[in-house]
C-alpha positions, -999 to +999 in steps of 0.1 A: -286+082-072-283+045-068-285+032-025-254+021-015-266-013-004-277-022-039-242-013-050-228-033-023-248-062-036-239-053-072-201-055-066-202-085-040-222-100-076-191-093-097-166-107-071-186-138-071-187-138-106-149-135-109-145-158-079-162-185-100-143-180-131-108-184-114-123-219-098-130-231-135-098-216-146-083-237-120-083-266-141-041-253-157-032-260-123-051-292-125-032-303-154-002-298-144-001-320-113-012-346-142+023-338-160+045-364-135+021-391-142+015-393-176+021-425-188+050-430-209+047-423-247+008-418-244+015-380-256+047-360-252+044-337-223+054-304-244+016-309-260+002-313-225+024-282-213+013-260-244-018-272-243-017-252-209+003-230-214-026-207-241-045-203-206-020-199-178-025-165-182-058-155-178-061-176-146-030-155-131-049-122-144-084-130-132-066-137-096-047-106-098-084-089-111-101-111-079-078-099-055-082-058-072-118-056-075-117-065-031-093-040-026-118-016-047-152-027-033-147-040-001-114-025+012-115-034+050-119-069+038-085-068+020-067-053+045-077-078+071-075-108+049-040-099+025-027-078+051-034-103+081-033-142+069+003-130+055+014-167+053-017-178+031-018-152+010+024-151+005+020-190-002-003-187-027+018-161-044+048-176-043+032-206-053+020-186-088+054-170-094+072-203-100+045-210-123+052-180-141+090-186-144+083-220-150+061-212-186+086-188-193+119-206-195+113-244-196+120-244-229+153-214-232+183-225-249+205-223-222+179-238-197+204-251-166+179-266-145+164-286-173+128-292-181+120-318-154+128-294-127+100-268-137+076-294-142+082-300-102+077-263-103+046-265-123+035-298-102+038-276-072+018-246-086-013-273-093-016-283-059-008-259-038-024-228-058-058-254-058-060-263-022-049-226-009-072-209-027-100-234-012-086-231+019-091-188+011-127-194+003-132-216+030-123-188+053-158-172+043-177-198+064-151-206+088-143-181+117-108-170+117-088-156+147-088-120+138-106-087+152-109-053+135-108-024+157-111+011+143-094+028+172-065+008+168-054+033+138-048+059+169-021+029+180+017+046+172+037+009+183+006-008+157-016+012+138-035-011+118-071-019+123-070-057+119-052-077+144-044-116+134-035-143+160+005-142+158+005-173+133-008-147+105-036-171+085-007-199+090-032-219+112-058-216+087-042-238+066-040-268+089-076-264+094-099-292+088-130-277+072-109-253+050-087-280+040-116-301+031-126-277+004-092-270-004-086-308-018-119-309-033-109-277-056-077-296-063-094-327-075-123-305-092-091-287-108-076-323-120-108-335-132-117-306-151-080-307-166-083-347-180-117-329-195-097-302-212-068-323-227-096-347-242-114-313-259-081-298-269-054-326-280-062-344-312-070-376-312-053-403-297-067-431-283-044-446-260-041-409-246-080-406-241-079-437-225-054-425-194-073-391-194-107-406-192-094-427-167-080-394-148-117-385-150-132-412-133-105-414-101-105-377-102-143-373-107-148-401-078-127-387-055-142-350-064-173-363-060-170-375-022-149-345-010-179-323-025-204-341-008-188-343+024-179-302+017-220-298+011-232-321+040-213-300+066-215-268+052-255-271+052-256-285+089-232-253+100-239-226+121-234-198+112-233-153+122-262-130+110-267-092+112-289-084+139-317-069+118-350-037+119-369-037+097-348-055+073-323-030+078-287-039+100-293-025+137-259-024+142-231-030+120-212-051+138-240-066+159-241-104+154-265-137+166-256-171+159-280-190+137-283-228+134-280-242+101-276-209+088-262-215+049-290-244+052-314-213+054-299-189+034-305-215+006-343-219+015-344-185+019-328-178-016-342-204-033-335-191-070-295-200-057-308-235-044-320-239-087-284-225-096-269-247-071-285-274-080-283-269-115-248-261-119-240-296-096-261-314-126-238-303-151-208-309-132-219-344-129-230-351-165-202-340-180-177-364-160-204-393-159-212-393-199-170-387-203-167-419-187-191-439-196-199-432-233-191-454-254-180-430-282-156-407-280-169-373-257-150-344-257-175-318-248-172-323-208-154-299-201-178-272-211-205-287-191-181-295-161-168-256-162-200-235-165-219-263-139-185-255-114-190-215-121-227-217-113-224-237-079-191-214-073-214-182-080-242-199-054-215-210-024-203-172-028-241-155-026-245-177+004-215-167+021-220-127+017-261-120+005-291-125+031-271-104+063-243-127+064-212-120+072-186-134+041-155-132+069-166-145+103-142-139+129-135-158+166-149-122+174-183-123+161-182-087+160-153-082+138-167-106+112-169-082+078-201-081+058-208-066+026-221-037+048-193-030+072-166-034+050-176-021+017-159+017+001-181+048+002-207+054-020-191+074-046-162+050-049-185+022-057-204+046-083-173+053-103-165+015-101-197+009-114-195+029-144-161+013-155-178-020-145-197-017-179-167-027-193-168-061-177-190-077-209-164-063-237-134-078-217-151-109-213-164-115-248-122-104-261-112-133-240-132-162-253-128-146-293-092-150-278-096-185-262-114-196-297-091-185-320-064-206-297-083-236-301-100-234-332-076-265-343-068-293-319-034-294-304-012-322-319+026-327-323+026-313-359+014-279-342+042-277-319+068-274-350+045-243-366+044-224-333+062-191-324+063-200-288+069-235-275+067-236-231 
């Protein structure tokens, strides 16, 4: 029989892993904030939108997976966080089901709103999905006002265990540290997006300019926001389990640590390689975008697995090392992988149907190939079956 705290650092592994995806995935949204500003005749904007519109999809399904696999593994977590930030969570939904409706009937016959109105709709999507999702994940190493309480299930006028402040997650969205990472998604998301239209649309060299130019402001501004995202996150303190033995004393008995994600780096130094790694690529594939001389339309694969690597690295130091991945006002309501997680033979089962997980992913990208096996131009808009 497998301990329950290696399964509870198996499954907070696969919700970093799918965490990370959905960032790089990120980059649809990314492309359609670019929509608006395309410059005129550079490319019509149907190839841009169903250039998109192959992926759209699979990041809505791999949030809908995200948000599934919490409720599985770590069930206290989403109760507090879906059931308590209501306003963050109902934002970013809302935010996705435009975009849905949006793919789906820009192009009816009988469209009455017209085409420019759902690329508002799209437009919208892109940057609100990207910075409320960072603003989400910023929330696991920013304390929010909530505390958990298990007697408060014996409460008739309120039986719910987590208690929000009466804004419900609203005021985490006017917070400056989780809006900080919230507009460097959105500019990771628009960078990555000028990377994918370069890989995916045929050639066209007055269009490569404008997106390689996307790249570089983009990439610039990307670049600061990250650094100013790293700088404070390293010199941040930060909640740990109080600890025997290497075992939690108590589990929901905290001490503030100085520098704390600092030291869980150091202290997991194979992440700080990952990290580090993953910030490389990132950079390489926006610096030699911009400044080779020859056509390169490879960045984006460099950009997306560097973003899921230093994605997969900010989520192990947020949960892994006795940390708590949702600090509270309350230090001892935050929620670690310990004190929140499902019993042992729920996690089992899960992790049995988990071996699934390789087959799914390698059916997506035979899918995502066979989508892109050609590049998109306007002769293949005529031949398609579906046009957004």
């Amino acid at each position: 029989m497998i301990e329950l705290q290696h399964l509870q650092t198996y499954w907070w592994l696969l919700i970093s892993v799918l965490g990370a995806v959905l960032v790089f995935l990120l980059f649809v949204q990314g492309g359609q904030t670019l929509l608006l500003s395309r410059r005129p005749k550079s490319m019509p904007v149907e190839l841009m939108v169903n250039s998109l519109g192959h992926k759209w999809e699979l990041t809505f399904t791999t949030l809908v997976v995200f948000g599934g696999a919490f409720f599985a593994s770590f069930p206290l977590f989403y109760s507090t966080s879906f059931g308590g930030a209501y306003w963050l969570w109902m934002l970013i939904l809302f935010s996705f089901i435009i975009q849905a409706v949006s793919y789906e009937f820009r192009s009816k016959p009988g469209n009455l709103f017209g085409t420019a109105t759902y690329d508002v709709f799209l437009f919208i999507n892109g940057c609100v999905g990207c910075v409320l999702l960072g603003v989400a994940v910023a929330m696991f190493f920013n304390p929010s006002d909530f505390t958990v309480g298990m007697g408060n299930i014996l409460d008739g006028g309120s039986p719910v265990i987590s208690r929000w402040a009466p804004t419900h997650g609203f005021e985490a969205i006017f917070d400056w540290f989780n809006l900080l990472l919230g507009f460097t998604v959105l500019f990771l998301a628009r960078t990555q997006a000028s990377l994918y239209f370069i890989n995916n649309i045929s050639d066209n060299d007055a269009f490569y300019q404008e997106q390689r130019r996307s790249v570089l402001i983009n990439g610039l501004i990307f670049v600061v926001l990250f650094v100013a995202f790293v700088v404070v996150l390293l010199c941040r303190d930060g909640y740990q389990a109080l600890t025997a033995n290497g075992v939690p004393d108590n589990l929901h008995a905290f001490e503030v640590v100085k520098f704390k994600y600092f030291k869980n780096f150091i202290d997991m130094w194979w992440g700080l390689i990952i990290f580090l790694a993953g910030v490389l690529m990132v950079l390489y594939g926006i610096g030699r975008t911009v400044l080779s001389k020859a056509p390169f339309t490879k960045g984006i694969w460099f950009s997306g697995i560097g973003t899921i690597l230093v994605v997969l690295t900010l989520f192990w130091v947020a949960g892994y090392n006795d940390t708590p991945f949702y600090p509270s006002v309350d230090m001892a309501s935050s929620l670690t992988i310990r004190n929140s997680s499902s019993s042992q033979f729920t996690l089992e089962v899960m992790s049995v149907v988990s071996i699934l997980v390789p087959f799914v992913a390698g059916y997506i990208a035979y899918v995502w190939h066979s989508m892109d096996r050609k590049k998109m131009s306007p002769d293949t808009l005529k031949g398609q079956d579906e046009v957004y």
